[in-house]
VEXBA-639490 format. One record per atom (N, C-alpha, C, O): residue in one letter; x, y, z. Coordinates in pm, whole numbers, plus 50000, padded with zeros to 5 digits. Layout:
# residues N
AXYZ ...
***
This chain:
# residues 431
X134104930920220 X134824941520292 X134734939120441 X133694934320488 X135454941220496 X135344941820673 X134754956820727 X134664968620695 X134434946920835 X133884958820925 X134764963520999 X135554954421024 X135184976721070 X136104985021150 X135294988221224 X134154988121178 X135454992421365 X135065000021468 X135975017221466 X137205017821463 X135355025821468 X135625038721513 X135335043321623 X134155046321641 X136275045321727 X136315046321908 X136455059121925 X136835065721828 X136265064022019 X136235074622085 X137725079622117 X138345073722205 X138335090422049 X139705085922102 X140085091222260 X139255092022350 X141395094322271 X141725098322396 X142255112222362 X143185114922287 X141485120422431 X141685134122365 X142785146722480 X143025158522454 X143125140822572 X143835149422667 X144145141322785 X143815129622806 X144865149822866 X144815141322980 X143855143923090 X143455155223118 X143445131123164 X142405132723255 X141145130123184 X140155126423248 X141095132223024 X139745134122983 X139095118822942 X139465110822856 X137975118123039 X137365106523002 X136485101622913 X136075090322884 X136295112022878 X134585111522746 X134395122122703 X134545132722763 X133955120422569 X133655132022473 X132425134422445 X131835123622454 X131765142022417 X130505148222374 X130615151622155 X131145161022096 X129905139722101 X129715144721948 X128855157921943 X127725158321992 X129495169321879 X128675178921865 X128245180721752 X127325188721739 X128885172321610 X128355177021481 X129285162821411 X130505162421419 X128475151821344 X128835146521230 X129715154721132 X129465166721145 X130415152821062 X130945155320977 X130785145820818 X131215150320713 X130405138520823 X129665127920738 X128265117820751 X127545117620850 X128125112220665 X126585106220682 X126545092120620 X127175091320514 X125895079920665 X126135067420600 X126075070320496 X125315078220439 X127255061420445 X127165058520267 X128085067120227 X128225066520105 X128825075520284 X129565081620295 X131025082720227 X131825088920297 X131395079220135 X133165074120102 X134165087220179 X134205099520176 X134855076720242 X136035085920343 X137245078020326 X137235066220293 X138395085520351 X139875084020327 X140585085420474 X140115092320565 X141665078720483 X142175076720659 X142485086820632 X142805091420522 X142405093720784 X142465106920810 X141605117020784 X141545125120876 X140835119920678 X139505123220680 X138825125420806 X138485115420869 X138495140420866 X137675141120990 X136005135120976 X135165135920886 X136015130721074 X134555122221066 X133895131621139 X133105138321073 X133995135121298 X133185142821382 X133925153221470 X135115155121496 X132775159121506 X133675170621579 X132655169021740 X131455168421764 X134035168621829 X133685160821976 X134305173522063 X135245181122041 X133475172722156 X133835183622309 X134165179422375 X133875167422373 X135015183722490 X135435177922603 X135495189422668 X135285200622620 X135975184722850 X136195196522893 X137045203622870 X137105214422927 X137995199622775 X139535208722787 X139525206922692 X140735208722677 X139075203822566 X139495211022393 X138305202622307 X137615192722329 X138465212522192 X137235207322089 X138165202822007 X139295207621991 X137525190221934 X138545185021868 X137925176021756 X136865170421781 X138495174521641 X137745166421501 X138205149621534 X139355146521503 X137695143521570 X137785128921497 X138125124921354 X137385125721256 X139515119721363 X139925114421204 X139355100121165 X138765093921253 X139455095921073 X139545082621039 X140445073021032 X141405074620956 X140325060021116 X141335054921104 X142035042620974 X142925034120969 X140855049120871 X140565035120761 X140135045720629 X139795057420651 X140195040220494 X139985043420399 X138465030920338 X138385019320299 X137695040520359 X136265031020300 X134785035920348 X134805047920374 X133835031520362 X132575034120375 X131825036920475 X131535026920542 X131425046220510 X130385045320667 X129555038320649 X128785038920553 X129525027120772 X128325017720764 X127245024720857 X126225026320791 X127105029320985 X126365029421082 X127155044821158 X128355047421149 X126415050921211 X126475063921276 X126135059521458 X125065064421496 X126925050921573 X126235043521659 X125685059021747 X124545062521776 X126985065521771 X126715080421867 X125405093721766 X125605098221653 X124715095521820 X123945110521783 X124955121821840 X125795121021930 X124585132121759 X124955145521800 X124215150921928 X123015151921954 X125515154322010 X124975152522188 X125105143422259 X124865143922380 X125495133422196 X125775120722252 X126865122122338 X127885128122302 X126735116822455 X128705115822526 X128945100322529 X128185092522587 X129955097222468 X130485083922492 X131825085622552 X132435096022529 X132485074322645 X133105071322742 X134145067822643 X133815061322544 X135395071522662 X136725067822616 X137205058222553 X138325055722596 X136875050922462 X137375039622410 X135655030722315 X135705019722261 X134315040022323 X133615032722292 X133085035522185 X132965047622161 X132655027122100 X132635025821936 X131665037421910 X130785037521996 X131555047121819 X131165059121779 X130475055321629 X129415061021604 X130855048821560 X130505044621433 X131525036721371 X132695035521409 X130815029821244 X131645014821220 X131355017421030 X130455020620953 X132895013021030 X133175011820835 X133334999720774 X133674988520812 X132945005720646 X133424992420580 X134484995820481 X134375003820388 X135824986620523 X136744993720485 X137544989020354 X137654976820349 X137994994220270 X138764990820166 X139564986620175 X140394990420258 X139894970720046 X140854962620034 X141174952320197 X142244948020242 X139994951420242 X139464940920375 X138934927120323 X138574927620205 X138844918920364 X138474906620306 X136664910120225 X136114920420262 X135994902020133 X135114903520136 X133694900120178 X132644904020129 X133874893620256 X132814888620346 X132894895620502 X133854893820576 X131624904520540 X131924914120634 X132594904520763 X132444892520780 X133344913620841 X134014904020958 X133214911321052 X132994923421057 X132664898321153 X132164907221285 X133214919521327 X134374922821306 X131884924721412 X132414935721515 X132984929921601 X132384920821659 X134614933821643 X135494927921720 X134994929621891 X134244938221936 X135614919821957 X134984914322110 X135944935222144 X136694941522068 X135434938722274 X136034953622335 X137274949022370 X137434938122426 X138124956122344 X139654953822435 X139214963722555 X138204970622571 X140684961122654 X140824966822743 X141004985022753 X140884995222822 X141414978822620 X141824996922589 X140095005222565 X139875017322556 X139134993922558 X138035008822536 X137685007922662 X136475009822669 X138115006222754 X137875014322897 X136355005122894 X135475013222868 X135774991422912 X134584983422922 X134734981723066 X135674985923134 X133464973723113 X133544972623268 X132894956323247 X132014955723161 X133144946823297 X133184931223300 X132304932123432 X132724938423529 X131294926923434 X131114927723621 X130314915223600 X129694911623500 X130524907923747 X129954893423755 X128714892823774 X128464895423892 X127614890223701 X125674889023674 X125424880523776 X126114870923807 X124284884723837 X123584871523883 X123724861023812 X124044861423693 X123524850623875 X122764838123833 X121864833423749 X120744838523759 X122034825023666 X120964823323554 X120184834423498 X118954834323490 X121254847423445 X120794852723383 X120944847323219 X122094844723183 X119764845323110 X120124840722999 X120304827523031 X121254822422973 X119474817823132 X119994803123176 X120774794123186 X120784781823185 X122014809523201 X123584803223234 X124054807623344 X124354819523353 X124304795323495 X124764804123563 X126054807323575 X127004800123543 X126124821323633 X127194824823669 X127684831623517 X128874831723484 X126604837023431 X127024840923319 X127644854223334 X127284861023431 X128564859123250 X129244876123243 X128644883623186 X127834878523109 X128664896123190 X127934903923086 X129094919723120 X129724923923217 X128884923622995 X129714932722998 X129534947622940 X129644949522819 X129284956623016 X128834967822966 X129794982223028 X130554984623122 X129234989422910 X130054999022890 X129635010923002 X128565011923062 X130945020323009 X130455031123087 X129445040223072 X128995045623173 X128965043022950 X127795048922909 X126465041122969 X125585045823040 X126645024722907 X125285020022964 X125185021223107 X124145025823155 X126095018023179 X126005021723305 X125745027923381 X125385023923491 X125875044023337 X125165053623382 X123685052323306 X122735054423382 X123465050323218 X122105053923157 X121645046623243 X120975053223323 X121725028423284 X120695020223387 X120335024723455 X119145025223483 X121595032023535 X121615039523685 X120555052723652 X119675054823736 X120595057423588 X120115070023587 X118745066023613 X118255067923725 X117725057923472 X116395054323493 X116285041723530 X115505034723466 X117225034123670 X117185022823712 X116505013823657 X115365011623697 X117195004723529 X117214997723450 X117954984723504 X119094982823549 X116624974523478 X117764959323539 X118224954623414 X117684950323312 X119804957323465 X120404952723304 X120074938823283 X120214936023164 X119714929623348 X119694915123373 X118624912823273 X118814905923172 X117754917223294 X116634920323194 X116644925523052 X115764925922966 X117804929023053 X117724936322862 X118104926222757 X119044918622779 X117424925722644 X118274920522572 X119184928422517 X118764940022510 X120324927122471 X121594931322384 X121454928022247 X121364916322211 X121434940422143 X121684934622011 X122704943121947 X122644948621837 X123834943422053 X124984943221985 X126484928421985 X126344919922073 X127074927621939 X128084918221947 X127874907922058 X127834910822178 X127754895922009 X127594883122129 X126274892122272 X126394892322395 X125344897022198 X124014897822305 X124924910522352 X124254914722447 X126014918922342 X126134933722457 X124934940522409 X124304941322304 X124824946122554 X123394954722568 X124144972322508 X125234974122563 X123814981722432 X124604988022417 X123425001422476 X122425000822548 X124195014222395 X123295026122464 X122415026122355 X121245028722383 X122695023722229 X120585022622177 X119855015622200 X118685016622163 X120385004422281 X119274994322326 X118415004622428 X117205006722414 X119305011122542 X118475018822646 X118125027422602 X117455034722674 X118285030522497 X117605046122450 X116475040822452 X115635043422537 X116325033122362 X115315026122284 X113995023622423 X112815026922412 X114535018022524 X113815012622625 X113425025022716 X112395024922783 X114235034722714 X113845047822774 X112695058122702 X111915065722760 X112825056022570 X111605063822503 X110255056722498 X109195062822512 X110355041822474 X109355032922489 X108305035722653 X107095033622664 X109205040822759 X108635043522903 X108395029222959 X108225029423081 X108335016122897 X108305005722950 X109954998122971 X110694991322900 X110005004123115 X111225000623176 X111614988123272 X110834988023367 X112364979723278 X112404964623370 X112614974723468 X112984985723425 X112474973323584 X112884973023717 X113334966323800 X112774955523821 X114494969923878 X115304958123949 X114194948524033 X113004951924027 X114424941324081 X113784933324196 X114384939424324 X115384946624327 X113524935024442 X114104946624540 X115354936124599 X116204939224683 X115244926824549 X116674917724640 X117384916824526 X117904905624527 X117674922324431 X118574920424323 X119914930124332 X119874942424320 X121034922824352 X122344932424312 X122314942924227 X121774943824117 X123044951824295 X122714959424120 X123864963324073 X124744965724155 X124104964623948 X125544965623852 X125784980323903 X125114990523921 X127634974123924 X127894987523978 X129164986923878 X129234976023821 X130104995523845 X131194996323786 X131934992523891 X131494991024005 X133224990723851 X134364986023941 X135754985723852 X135934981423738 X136504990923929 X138314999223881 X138624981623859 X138794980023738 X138724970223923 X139304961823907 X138354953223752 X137404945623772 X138694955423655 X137944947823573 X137614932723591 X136524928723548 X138354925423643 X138424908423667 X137514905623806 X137394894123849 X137014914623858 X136444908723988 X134904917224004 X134614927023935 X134114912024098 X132314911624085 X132894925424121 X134014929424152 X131424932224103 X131514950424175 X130974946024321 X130404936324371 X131484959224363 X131614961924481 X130344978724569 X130404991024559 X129944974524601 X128834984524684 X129824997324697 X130794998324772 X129355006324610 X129855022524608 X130055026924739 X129415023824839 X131095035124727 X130515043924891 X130415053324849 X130695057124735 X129915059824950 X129305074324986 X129665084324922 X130605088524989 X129545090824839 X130435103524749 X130195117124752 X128995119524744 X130905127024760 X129915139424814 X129015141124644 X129235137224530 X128055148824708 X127265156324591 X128095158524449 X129285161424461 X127555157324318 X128025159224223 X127405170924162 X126325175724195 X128645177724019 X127275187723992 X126125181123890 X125515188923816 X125915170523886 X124845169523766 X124065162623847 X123505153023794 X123795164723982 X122535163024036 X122265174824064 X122925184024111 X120445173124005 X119695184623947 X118895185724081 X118445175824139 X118715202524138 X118255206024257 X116515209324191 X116295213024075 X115665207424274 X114185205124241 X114015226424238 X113895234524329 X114065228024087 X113745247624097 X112435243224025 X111985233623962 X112035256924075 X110145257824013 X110735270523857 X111465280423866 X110155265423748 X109905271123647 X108145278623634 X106955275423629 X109075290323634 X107435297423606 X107445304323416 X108305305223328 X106375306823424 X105765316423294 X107015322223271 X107525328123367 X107925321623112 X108595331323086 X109925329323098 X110835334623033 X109995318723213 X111575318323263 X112075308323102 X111355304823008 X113545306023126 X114035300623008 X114685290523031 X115425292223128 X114785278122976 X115315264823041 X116135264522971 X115745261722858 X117725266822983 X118975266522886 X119585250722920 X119785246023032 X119815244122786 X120505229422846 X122065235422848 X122745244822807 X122135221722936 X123705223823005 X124395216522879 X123865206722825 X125725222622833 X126505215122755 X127685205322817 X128175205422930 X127905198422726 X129575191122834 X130205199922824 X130505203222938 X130805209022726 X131805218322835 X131265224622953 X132065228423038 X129755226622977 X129675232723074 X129645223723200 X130055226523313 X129115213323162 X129245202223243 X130595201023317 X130745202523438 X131645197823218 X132705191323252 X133335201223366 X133825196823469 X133255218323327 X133645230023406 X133205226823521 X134045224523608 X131755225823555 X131135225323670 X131655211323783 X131635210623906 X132025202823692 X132315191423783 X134115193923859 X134595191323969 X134655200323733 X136185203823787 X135905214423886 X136855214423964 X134945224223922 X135375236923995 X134605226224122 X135505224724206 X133565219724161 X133175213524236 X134295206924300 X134675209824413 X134915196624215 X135935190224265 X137725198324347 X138585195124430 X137495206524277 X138395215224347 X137965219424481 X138425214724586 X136895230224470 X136815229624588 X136035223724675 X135435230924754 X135845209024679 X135595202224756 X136995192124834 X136935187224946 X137875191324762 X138925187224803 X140155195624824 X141035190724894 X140415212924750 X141275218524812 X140635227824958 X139535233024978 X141635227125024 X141575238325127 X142265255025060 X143385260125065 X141185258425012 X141525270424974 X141955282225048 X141255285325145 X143215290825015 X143355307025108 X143815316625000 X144045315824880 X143835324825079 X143455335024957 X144845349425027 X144905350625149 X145575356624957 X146655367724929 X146305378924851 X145685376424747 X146645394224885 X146535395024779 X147485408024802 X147305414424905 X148695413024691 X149235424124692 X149265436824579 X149805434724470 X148775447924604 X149205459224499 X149975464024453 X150675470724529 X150335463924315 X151735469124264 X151565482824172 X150505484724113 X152435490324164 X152265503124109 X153495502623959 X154695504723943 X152495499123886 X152995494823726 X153045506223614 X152845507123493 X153495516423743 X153035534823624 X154445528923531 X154185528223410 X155855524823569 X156665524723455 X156535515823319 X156935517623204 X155835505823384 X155775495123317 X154545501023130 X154745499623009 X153385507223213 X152575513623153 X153145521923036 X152925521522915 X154095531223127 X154705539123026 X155325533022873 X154985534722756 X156195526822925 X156615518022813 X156255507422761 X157025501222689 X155255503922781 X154625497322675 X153905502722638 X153325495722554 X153285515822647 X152305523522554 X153315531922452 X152965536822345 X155025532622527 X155835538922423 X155935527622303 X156105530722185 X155815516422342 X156565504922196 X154785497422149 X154745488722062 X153905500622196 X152765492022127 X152445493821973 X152045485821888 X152705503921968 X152215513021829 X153345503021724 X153015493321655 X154515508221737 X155895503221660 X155865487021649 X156175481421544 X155525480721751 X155575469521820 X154335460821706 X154645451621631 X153165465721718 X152095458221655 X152385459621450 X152015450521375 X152945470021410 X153095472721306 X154445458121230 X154515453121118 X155075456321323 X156125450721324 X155945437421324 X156275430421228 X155315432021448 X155265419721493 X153885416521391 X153695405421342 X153225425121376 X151605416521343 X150625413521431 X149485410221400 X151175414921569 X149945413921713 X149795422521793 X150305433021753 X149225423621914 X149355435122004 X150315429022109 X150565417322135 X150835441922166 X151805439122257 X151135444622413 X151285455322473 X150215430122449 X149185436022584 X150715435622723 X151925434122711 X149895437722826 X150325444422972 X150385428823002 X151305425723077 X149545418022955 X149235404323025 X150665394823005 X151015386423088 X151555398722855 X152775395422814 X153625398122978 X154135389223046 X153585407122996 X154345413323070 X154295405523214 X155225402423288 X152945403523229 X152545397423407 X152835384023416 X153145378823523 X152705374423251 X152885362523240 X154455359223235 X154925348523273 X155235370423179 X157005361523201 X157205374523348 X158125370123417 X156895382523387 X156875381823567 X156595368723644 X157535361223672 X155785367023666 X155135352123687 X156185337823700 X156525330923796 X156525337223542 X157315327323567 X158895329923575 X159755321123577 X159045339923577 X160625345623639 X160505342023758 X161535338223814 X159275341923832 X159535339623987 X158985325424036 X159495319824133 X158195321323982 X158035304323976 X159395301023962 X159705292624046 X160365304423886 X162095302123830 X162645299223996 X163055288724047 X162465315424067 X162965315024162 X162445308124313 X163205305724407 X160945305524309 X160255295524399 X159445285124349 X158255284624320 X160325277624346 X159675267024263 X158445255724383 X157785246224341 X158445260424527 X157505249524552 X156545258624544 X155705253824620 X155895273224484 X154745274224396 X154275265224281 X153125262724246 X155455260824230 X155625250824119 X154905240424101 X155025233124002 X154025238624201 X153555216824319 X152445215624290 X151615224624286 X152245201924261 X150985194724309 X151065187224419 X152075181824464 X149685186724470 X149135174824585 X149125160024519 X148485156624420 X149885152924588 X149825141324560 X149295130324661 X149735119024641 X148415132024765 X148315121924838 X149515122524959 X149475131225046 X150215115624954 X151415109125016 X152605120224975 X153665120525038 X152405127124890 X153665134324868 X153165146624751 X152375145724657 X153805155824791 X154005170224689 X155005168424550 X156215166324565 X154485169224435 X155075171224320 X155485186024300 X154765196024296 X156735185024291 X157305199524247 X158025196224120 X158955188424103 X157365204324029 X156865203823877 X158465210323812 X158685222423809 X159305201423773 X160475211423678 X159875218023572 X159275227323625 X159725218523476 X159225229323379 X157885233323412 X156915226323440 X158035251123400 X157485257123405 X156235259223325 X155915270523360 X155505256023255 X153975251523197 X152905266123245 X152235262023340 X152605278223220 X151445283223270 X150215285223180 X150105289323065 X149095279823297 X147665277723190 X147205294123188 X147235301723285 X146765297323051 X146355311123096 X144495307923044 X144025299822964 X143825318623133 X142745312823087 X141745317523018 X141275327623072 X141275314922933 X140825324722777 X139305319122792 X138945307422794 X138275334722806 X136695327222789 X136085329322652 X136325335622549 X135345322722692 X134105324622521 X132755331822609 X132715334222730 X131435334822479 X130495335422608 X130285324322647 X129775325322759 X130395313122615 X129745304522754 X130635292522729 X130305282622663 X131905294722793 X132605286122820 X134065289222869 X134375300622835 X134965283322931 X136215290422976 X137245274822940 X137025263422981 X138225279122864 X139495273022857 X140615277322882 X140705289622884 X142025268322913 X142965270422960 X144095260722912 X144575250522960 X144355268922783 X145535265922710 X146685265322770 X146285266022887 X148005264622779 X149525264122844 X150385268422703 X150535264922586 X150925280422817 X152405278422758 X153195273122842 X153255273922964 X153915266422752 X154945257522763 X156045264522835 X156025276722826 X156965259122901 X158235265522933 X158065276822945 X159025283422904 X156785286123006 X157295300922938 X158505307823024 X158775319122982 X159245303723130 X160295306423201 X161665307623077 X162705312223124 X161685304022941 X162665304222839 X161965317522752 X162635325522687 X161005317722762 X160095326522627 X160155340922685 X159715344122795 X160995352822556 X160895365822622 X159425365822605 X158485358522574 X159825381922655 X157575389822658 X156965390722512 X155765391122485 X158115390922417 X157465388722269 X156965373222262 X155915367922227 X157725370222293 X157455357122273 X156155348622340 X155365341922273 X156135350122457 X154975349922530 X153645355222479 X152625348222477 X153735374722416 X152885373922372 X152265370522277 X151045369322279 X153245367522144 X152965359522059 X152165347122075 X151325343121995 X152555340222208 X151825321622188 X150695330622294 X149905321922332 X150375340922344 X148655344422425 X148035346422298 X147245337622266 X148215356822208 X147245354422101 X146885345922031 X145735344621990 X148335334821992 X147565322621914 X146995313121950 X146575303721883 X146925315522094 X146015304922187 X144885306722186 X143965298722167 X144865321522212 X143365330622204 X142405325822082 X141335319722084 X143205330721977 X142925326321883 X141875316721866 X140655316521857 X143035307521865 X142315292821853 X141055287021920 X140295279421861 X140895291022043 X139615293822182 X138815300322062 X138145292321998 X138785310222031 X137665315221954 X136875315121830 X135825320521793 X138315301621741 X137955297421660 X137595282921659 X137385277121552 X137505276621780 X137145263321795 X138535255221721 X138285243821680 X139855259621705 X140915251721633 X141875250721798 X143095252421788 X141455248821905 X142335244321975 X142485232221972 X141405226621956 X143745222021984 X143965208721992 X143875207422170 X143655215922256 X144155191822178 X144395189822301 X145565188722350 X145665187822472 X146525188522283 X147855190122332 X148355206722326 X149505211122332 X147295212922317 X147325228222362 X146865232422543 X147135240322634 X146005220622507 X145595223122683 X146705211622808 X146725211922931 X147295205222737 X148435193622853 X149325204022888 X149575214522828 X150005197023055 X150825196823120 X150545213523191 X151535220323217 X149745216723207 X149895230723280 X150345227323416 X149875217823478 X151485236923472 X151475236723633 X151065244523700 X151065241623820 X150505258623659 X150615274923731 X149465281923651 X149755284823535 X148365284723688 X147635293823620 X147605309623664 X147565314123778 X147645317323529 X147485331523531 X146215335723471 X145825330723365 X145605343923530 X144095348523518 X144055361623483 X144415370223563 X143595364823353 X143405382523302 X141865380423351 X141075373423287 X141545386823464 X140085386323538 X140805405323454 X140055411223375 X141955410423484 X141265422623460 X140995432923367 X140905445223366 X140875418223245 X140295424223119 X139165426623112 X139055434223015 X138045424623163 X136645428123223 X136405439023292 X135325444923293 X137825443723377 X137545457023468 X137295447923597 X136415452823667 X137795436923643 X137995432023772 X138985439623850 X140095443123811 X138445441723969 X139645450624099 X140215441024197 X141305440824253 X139275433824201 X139705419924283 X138625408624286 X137415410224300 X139345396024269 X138775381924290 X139325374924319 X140535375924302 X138725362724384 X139315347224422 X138865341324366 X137695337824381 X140025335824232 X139865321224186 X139835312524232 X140305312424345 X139315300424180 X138975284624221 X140445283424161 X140985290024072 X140955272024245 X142285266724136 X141845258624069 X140745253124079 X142725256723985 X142595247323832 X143685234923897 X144915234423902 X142715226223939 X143065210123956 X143755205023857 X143335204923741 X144965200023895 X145545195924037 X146535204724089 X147265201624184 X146595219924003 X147965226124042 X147145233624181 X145995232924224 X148625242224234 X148875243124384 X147825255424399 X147165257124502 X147745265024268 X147625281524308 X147235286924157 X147595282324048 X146635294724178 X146575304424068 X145995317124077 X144915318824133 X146945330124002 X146805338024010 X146055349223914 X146145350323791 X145265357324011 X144465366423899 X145125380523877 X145595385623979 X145185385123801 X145775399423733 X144555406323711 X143745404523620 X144535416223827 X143245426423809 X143455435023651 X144105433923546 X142305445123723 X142425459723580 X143425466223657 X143495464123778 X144165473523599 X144925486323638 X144695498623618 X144645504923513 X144555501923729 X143505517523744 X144205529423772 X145395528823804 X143695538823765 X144945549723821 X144255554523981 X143095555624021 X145235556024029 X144835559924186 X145975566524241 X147165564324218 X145355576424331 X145995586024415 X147195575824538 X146575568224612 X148395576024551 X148835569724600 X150075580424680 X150565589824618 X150515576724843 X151105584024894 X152505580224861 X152815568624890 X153445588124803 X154885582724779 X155915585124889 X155625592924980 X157085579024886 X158015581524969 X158195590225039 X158455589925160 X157995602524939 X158795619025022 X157345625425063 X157135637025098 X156465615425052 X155005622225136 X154125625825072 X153105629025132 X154155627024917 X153715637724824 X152725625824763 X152945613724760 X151435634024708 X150585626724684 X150255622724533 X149335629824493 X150645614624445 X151045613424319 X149795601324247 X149385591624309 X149295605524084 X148475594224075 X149525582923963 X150355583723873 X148795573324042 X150155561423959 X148955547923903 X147765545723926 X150035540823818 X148935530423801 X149565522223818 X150725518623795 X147795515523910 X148185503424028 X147145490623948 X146315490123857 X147595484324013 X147225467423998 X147195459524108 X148225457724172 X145835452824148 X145975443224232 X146015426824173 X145375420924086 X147215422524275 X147635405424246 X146875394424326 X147515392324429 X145915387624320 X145125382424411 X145455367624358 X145085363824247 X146295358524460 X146765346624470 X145785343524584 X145585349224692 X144815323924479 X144515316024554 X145655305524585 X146735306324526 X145505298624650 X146855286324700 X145945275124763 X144825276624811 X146715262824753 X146085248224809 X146855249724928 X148075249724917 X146295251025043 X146925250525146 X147455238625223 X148045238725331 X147075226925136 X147775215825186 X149355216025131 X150265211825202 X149595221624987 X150615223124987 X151855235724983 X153085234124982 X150895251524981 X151535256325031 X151465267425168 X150415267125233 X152375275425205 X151955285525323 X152505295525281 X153285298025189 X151745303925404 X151705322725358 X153155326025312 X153405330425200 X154235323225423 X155025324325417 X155715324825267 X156245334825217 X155615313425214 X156475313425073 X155195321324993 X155515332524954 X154105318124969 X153265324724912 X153495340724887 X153665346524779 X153435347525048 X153965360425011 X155575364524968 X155785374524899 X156435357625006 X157375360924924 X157415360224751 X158185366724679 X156415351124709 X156675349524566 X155865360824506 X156105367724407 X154925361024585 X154055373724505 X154845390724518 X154675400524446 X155695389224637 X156705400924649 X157745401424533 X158145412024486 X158195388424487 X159445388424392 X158475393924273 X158945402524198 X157075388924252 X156705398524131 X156105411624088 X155895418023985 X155925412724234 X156045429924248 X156865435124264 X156775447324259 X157985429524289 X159455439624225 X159665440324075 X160005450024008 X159375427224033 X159755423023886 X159165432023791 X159675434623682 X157645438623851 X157105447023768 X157255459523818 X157055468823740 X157525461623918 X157285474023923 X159245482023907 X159635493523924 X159925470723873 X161325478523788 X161395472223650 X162445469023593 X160085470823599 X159895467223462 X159785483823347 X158665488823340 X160635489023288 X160855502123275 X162735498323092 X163665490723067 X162195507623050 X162935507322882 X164215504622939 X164835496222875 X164675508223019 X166065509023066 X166435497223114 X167615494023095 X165505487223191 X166115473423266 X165255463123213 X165155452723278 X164505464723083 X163525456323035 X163405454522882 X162885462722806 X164075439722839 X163565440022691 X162795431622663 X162545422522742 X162195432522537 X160945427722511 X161285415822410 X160555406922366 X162545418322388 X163215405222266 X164025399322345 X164695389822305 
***
């Protein structure tokens, strides 16, 4: 029978590595292609690993907790109706994302020999400064893999570089030696020196929490954040949808929330200003044709941000239909990753909690995103002077100020405080 490699797949966009959170099988195993093998985290969706072969688990390479890097072997089969004499484990393609970097000298008493290691080992060296030069490899043609360093990390007897020794660095150009890092700001998974006393509780960090922490870092370390914010008085809007919820849920099968309502506001007016629409590109602003908004749904300890699609086509039924089955899915761990692609515009129910006001971080790489407080009732002065209680809502828009200004900013948030606040049975349907 031959041997197969099982890789890490590519689970979204942007996403570089997955976290195994639970086997789904065990060597010795008989599995059928397609058959889920494991179930892997990322920052933007949980997701099952299929099989790409019909036949046997040989080897389990990743543990549960493990993060491996995009393209790197996870476990290996032996697969049915394959020749019968096992075939090595195949040399890495390009596609598992490997890093080639040029070794010293007479390492292995070849000079000018290659060695080639993966993004995982790479960080692990780095982490407990490990001279890779020094390891042996007992995976495929001598690669040093990550149980070799495990292995050498629990042992506590670690090589150490020499102090004049290069040290392996990764490098974007695969074909050429690495190159001396520069300077990078702070990351979040460097750990600040806290004193643990009696009692306190040491919670480990997960990769989703990880991955969160590194995106809100990166945001705002590279956007120039500002902040808007306007009140709208949504007493009609209220009215009628507390007249059709009842009829509405019996009918449809879901609830018919206030958030339906703020989310096709929203993109009625993204419709009409579309350079809210943008990303930063360096050299140039992307202004995004379809409309995509991420809405963002928490767990206790974790926050995702599913998209609807187009919702600039989708009435408020419709809309609210795909918020619950998104929801859904967030809470049942059945989100895919092509639930979380292509967002351009995020909308924030901060005020399902009873939020009055906040400033979101934006959700990298889009321009802005907006939070939808609670809606409260409050004494408000009307036109003819008279003092009336209405229910209000505050709209609190963050923005990348590299790509946009107040100017359009407040007009767009004005077009959706008209939008809602002549949202009423008479100029508003829900189909």
């Amino acid at each position: 029978m031959a041997i197969e490699q099982i890789k890490m797949p590519q689970l979204g966009e942007s996403v570089t590595e997955g976290t195994i959170s639970k086997w789904l099988v065990s060597v010795g195993d008989k599995v059928s292609k397609y058959d889920p093998l494991a179930e892997v985290m990322t920052d933007k969706v949980n997701a099952e690993v299929p099989s790409s072969y019909t036949g046997t688990i040989k080897e389990l390479i990743a543990n549960e907790g493990d993060t491996f890097a995009i393209g790197e072997i996870i476990c290996t089969m032996e697969v049915d109706g394959g020749s019968t004499d096992e075939a090595p484990v195949a040399e890495e393609s390009a596609a598992e994302a490997l890093i080639e970097n040029a070794a010293p000298a007479a390492v292995g008493g070849k000079e000018g020999n290659k060695a080639r290691y993966s993004p995982a080992v790479l960080k692990l060296a780095q982490e407990h400064a490990i001279d890779l030069t020094m390891v042996n490899g007992t995976g495929a043609d001598g690669r040093i893999t990550r149980k070799d360093l495990q292995q050498i990390i629990q042992s506590g007897n670690i090589p150490q570089p020499a102090a004049d020794a290069p040290k392996v660095q990764a490098s974007e150009n695969t074909d050429a030696p690495a190159k001396p890092a520069a300077p990078t700001q702070p990351v979040a998974s460097e750990a600040p020196s806290v004193p643990v006393a009696a009692g306190d509780i040491e919670i480990p960090v997960t990769g989703v929490r990880k991955a969160i922490a590194a995106n809100m870092l990166r945001s705002k370390h590279e956007v120039p954040h500002a902040w808007t914010m306007v009140e709208v008085d949504v007493t009609n809007l209220v009215e009628y949808r507390n007249s059709l919820k009842d009829h509405f849920n019996k009918k449809e099968g879901f609830n018919l929330t206030f958030f339906a309502f703020f989310v096709k506001a929203v993109a009625q007016a993204l419709k009409e200003f579309p350079q809210i629409n943008s990303m930063w590109a360096g050299d140039k602003i992307i202004q995004k044709k379809e409309i995509n908004l991420s809405i963002a749904v928490a767990t206790d300890d974790a926050l995702f941000v599913p998209v609807i699609k187009n919702a600039d086509e989708k009435t408020i039924k419709g809309i609210g239909r795909e918020i619950n089955e998104l929801a859904q899915k967030v809470r049942t761990g059945k989100l895919r990753s092509e639930d979380m692609q292509g967002g351009t515009f995020t909308v924030n129910n901060t005020g399902s909690f009873g939020s009055v006001q906040s400033m979101g971080i934006i959700n990298y790489p889009q321009a802005a995103i907006l939070q939808v407080e609670s809606i409260v009732k409050r004494p408000v002065v009307m036109n003819n002077g008279m003092i009336a209680v209405r229910d209000m809502v505050n709209l609190c828009l963050s923005l990348d100020h590299r790509v946009l200004d107040g100017l359009v900013c407040g007009r767009f948030l004005a077009r959706v405080k008209e939008i809602l606040e002549n949202t009423s049975k008479e100029t508003t349907s829900i189909y």
